[in-house]
KETOR-410477 format. One record per atom (N, C-alpha, C): x, y, z; atom name. Coordinates in Angstrom, 1 decimal, m for minus. Example, Ala and Ser with C-alpha at 12.3 -4.5 7.8 and 13.67 -1.06 7.14 Angstrom:
+--------+--------+--------+-------+
:      X :      Y :      Z : atomo :
+--------+--------+--------+-------+
:   13.2 :   m5.7 :    7.8 :     N :
:   12.3 :   m4.5 :    7.8 :    CA :
:   13.2 :   m3.3 :    7.8 :     C :
:   12.8 :   m2.2 :    7.1 :     N :
:   13.7 :   m1.1 :    7.1 :    CA :
:   12.9 :    0.0 :    7.9 :     C :
+--------+--------+--------+-------+
% end
This chain:
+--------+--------+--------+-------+
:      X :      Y :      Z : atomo :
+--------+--------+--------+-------+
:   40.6 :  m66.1 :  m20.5 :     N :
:   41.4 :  m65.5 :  m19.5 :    CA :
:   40.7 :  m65.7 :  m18.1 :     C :
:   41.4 :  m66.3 :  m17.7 :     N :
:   41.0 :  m65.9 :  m16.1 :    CA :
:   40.2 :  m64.7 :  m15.0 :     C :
:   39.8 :  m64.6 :  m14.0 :     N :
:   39.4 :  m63.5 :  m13.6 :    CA :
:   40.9 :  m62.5 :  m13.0 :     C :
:   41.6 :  m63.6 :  m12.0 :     N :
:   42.9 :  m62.9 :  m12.1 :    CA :
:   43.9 :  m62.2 :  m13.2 :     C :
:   43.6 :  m63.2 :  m13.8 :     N :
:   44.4 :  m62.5 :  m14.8 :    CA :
:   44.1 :  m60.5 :  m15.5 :     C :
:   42.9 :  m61.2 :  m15.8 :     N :
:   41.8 :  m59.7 :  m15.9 :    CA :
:   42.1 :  m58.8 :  m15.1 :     C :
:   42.4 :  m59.4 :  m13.4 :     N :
:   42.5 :  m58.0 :  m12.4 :    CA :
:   44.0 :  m57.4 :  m12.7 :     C :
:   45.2 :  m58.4 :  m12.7 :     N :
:   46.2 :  m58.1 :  m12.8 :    CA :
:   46.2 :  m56.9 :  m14.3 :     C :
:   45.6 :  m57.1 :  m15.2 :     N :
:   45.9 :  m56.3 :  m16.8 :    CA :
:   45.0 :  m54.9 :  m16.1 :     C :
:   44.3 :  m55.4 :  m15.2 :     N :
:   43.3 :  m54.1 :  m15.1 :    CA :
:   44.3 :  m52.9 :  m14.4 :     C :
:   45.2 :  m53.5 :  m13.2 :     N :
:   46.3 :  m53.1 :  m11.9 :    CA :
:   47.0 :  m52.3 :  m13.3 :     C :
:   47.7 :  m53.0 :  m13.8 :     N :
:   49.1 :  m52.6 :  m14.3 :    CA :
:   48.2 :  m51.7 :  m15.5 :     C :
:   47.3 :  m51.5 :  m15.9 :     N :
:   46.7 :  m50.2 :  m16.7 :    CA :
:   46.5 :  m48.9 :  m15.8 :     C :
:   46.4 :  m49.1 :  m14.2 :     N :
:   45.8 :  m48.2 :  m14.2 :    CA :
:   47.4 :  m47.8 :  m13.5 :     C :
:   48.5 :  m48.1 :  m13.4 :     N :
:   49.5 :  m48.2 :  m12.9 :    CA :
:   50.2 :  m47.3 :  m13.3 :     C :
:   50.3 :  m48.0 :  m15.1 :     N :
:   50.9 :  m47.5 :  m16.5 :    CA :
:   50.2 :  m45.8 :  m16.6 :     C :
:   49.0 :  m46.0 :  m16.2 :     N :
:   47.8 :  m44.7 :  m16.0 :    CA :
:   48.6 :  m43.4 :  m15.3 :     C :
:   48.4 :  m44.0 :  m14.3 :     N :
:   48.8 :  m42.8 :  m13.6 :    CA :
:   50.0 :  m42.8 :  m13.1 :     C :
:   51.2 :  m43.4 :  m12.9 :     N :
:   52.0 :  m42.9 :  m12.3 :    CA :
:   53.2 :  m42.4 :  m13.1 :     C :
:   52.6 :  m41.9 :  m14.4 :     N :
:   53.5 :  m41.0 :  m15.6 :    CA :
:   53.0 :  m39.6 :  m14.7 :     C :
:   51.5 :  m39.7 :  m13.8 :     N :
:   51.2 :  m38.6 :  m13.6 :    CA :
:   51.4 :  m37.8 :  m12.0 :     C :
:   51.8 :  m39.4 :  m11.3 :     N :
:   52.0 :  m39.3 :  m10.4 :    CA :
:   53.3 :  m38.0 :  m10.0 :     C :
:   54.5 :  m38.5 :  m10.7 :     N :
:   56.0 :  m38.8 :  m10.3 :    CA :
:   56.1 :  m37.0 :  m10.3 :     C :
:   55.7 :  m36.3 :  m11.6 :     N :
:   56.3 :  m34.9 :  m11.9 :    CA :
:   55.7 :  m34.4 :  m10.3 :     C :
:   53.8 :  m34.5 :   m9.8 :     N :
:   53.5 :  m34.1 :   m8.7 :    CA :
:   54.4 :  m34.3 :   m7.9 :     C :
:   54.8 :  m35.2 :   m7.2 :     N :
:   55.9 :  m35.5 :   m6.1 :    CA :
:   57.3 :  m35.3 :   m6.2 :     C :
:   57.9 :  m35.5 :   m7.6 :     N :
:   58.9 :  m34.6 :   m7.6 :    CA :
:   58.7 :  m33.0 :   m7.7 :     C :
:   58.2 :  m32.5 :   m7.9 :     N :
:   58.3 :  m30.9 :   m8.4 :    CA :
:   57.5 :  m29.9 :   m7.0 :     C :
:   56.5 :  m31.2 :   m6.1 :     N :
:   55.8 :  m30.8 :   m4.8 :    CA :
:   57.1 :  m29.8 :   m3.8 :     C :
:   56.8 :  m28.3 :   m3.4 :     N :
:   57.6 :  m27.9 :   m2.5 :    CA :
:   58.6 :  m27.2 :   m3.1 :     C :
:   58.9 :  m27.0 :   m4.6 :     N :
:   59.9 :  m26.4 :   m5.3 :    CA :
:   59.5 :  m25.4 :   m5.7 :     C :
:   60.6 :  m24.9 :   m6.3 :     N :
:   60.1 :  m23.2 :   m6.8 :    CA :
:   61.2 :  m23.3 :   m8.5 :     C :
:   60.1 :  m23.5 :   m8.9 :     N :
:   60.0 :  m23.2 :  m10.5 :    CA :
:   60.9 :  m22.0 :  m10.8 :     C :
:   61.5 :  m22.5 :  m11.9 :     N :
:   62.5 :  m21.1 :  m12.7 :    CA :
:   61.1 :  m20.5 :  m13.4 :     C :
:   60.8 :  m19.4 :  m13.3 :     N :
:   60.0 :  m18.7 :  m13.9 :    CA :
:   59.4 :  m18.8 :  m15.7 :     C :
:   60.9 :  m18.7 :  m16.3 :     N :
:   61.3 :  m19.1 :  m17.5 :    CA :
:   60.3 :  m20.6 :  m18.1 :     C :
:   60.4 :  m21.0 :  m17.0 :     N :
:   59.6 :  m22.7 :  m17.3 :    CA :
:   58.9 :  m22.7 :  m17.1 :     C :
:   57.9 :  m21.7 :  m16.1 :     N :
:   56.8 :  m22.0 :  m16.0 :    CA :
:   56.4 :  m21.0 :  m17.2 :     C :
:   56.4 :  m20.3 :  m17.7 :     N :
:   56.3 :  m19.5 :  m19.1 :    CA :
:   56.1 :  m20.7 :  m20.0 :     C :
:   56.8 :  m21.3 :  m20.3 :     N :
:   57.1 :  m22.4 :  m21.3 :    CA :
:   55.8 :  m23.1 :  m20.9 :     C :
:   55.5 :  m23.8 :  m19.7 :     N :
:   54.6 :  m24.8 :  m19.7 :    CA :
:   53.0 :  m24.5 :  m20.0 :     C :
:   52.7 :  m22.8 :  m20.0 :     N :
:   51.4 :  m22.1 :  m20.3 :    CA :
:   51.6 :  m22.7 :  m21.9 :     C :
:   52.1 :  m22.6 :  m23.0 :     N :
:   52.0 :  m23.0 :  m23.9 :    CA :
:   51.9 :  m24.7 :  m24.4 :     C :
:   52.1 :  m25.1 :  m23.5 :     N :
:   52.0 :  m26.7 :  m23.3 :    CA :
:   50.3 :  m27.0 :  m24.1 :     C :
:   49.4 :  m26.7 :  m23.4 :     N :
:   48.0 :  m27.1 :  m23.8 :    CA :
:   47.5 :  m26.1 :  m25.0 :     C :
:   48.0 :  m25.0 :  m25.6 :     N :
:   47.9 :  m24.5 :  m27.0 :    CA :
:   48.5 :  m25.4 :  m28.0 :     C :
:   49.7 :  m26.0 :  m27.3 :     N :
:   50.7 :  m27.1 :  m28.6 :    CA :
:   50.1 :  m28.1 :  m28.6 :     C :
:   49.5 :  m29.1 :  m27.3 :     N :
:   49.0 :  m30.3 :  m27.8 :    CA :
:   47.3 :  m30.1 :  m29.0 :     C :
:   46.4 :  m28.8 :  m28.6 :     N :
:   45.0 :  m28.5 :  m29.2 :    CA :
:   45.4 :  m28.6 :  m30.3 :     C :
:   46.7 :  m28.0 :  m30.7 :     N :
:   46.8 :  m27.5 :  m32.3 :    CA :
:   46.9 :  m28.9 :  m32.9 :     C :
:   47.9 :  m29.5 :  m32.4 :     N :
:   48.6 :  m31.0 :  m32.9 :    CA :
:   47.3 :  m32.2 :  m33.5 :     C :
:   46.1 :  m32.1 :  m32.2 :     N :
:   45.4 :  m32.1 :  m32.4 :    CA :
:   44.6 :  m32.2 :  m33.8 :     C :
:   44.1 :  m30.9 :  m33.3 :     N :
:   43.2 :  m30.8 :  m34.7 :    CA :
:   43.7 :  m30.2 :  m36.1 :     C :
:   44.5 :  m29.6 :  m36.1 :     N :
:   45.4 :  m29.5 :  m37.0 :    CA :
:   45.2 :  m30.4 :  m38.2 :     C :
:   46.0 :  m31.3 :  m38.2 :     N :
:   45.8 :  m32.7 :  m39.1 :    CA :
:   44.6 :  m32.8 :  m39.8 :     C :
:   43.2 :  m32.6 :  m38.8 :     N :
:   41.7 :  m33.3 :  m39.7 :    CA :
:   41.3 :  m32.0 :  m40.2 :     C :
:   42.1 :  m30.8 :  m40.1 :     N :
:   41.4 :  m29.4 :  m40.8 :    CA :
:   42.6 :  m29.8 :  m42.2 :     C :
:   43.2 :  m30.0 :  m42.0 :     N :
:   44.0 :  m30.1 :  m43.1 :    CA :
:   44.5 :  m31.1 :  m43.7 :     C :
:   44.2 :  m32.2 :  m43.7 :     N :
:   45.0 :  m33.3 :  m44.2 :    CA :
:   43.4 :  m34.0 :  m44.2 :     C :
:   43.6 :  m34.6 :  m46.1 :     N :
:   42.4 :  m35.3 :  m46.6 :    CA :
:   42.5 :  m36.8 :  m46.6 :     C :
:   41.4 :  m37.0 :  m46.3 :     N :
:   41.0 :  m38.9 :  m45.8 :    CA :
:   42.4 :  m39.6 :  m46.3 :     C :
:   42.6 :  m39.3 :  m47.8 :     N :
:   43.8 :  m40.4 :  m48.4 :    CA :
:   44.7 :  m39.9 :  m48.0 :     C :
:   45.1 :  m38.9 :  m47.3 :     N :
:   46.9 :  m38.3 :  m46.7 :    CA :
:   47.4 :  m37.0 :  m47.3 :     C :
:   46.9 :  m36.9 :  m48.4 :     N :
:   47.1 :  m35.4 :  m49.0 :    CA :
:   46.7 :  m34.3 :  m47.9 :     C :
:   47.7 :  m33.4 :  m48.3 :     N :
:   47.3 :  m31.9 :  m48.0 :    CA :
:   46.7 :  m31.0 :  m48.9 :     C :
:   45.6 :  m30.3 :  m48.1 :     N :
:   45.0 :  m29.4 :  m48.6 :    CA :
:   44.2 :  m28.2 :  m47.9 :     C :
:   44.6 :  m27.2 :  m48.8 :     N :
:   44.0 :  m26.2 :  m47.9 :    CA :
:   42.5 :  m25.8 :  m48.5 :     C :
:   42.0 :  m26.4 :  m49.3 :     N :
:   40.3 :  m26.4 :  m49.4 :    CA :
:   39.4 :  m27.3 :  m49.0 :     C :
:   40.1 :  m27.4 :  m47.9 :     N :
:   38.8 :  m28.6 :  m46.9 :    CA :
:   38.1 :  m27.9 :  m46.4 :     C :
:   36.8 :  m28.1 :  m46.0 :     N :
:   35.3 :  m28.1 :  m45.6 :    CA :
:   35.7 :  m27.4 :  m44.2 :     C :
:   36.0 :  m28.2 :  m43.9 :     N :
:   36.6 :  m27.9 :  m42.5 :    CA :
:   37.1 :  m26.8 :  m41.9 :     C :
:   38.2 :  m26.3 :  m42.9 :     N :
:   39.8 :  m25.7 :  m42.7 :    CA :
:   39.4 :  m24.5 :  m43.4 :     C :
:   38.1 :  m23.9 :  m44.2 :     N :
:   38.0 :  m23.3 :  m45.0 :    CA :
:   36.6 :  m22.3 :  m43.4 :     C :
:   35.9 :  m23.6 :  m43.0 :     N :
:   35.3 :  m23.0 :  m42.0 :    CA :
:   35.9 :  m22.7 :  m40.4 :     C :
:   36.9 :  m23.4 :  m40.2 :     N :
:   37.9 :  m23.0 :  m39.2 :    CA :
:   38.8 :  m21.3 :  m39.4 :     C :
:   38.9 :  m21.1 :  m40.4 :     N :
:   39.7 :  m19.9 :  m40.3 :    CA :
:   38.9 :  m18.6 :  m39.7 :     C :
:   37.6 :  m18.5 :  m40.5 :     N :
:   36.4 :  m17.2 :  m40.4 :    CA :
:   36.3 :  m17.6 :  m38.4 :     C :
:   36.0 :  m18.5 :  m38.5 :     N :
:   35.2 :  m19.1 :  m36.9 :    CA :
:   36.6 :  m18.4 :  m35.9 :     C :
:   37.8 :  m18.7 :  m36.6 :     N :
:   39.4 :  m18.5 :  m35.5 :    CA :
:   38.7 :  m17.2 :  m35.3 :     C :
:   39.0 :  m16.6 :  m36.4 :     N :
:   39.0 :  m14.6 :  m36.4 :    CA :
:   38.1 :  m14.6 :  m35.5 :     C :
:   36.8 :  m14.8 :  m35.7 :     N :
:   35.5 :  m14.5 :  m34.7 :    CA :
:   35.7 :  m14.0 :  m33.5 :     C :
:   36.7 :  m15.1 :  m33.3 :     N :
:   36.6 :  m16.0 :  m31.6 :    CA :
:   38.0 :  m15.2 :  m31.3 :     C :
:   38.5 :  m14.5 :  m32.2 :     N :
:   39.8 :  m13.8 :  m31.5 :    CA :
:   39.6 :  m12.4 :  m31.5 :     C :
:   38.5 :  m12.0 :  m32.3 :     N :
:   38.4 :  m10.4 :  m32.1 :    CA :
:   37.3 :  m10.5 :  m31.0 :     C :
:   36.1 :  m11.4 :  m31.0 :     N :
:   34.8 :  m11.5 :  m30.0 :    CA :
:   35.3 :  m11.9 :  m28.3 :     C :
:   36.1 :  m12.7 :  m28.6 :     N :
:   36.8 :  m13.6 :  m27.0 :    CA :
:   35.2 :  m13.8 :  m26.3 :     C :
:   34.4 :  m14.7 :  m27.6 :     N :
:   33.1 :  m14.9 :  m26.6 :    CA :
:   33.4 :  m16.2 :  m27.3 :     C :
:   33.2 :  m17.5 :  m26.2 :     N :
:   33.0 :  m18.7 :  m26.4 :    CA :
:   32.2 :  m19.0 :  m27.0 :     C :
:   30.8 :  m19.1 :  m26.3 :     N :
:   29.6 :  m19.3 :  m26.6 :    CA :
:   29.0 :  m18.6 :  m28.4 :     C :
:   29.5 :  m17.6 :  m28.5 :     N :
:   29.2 :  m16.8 :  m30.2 :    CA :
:   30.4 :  m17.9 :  m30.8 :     C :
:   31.6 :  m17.7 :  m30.6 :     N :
:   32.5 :  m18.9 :  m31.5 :    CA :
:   31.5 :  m20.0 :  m31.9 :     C :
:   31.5 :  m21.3 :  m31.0 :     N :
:   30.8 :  m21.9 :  m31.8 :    CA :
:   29.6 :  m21.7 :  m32.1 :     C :
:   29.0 :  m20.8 :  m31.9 :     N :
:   27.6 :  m20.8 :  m32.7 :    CA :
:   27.8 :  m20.3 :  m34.0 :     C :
:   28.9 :  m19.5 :  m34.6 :     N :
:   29.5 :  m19.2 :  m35.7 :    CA :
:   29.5 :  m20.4 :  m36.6 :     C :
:   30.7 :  m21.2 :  m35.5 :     N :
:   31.6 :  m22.2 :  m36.2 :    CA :
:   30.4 :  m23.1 :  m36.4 :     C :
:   29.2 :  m23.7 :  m36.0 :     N :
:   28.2 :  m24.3 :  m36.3 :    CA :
:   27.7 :  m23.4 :  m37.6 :     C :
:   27.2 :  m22.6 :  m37.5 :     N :
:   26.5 :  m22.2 :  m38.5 :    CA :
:   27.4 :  m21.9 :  m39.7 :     C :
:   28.6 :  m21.8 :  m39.8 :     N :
:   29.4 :  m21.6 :  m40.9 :    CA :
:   29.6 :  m23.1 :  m41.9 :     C :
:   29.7 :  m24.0 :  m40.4 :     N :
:   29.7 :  m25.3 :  m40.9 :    CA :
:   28.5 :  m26.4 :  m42.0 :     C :
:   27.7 :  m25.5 :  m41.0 :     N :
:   26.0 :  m26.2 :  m41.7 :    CA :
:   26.2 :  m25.1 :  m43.1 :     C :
:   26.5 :  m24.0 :  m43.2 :     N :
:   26.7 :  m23.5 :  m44.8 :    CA :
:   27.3 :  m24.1 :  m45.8 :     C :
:   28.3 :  m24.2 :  m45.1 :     N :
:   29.5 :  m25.4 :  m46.1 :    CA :
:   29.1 :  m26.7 :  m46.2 :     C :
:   28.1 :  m26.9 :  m45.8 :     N :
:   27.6 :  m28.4 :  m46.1 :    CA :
:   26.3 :  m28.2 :  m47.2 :     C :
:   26.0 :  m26.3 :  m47.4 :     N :
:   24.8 :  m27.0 :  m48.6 :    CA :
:   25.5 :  m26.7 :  m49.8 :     C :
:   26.6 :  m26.2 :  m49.8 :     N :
:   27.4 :  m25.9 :  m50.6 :    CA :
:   28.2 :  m26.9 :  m51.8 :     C :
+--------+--------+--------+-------+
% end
């Protein structure tokens, strides 16, 4: 491939990039949100985390589900921790050290 060519795939990436991110800013710039929605959109970044990791706590290499994975089994204790503590820094130090247990296990 060419060098142009290269620049052109590089343009239309960063294009495709951002201006999914652009448009909501410039449309929604200056408006006054129904309240209701802005409620809704606080839950936006809890739905994508879960979606997330979700899957690798619970679903094994071949596709099965399972609720005795390594993982999912040290994910639950580490949740509670981190929801009765609301200390970051203790969460994962938990969630590490619960993890390195389940691995001599």
């Amino acid at each position: 491939m060419s060098l142009k060519l290269y620049l052109l795939c590089i343009l239309g990436m960063g294009l495709v990039t951002y201006i999914p991110r652009w448009l909501p800013l410039i449309w929604l710039a200056g408006r006054d949100l129904n309240p209701r929605f802005v409620r809704w959109l606080q839950f936006v970044p809890a739905c994508i985390l879960s979606a997330l990791v979700l899957p690798s706590l619970l679903i094994e290499p071949a596709g099965s589900f399972s609720l005795s994975r390594p993982e999912f089994l040290v994910a639950v204790p580490t949740l509670i921790f981190g929801v009765l503590t609301r200390s970051l820094g203790g969460t994962v130090i938990v969630g590490m050290l619960l993890f390195w247990l389940a691995g001599l296990f």
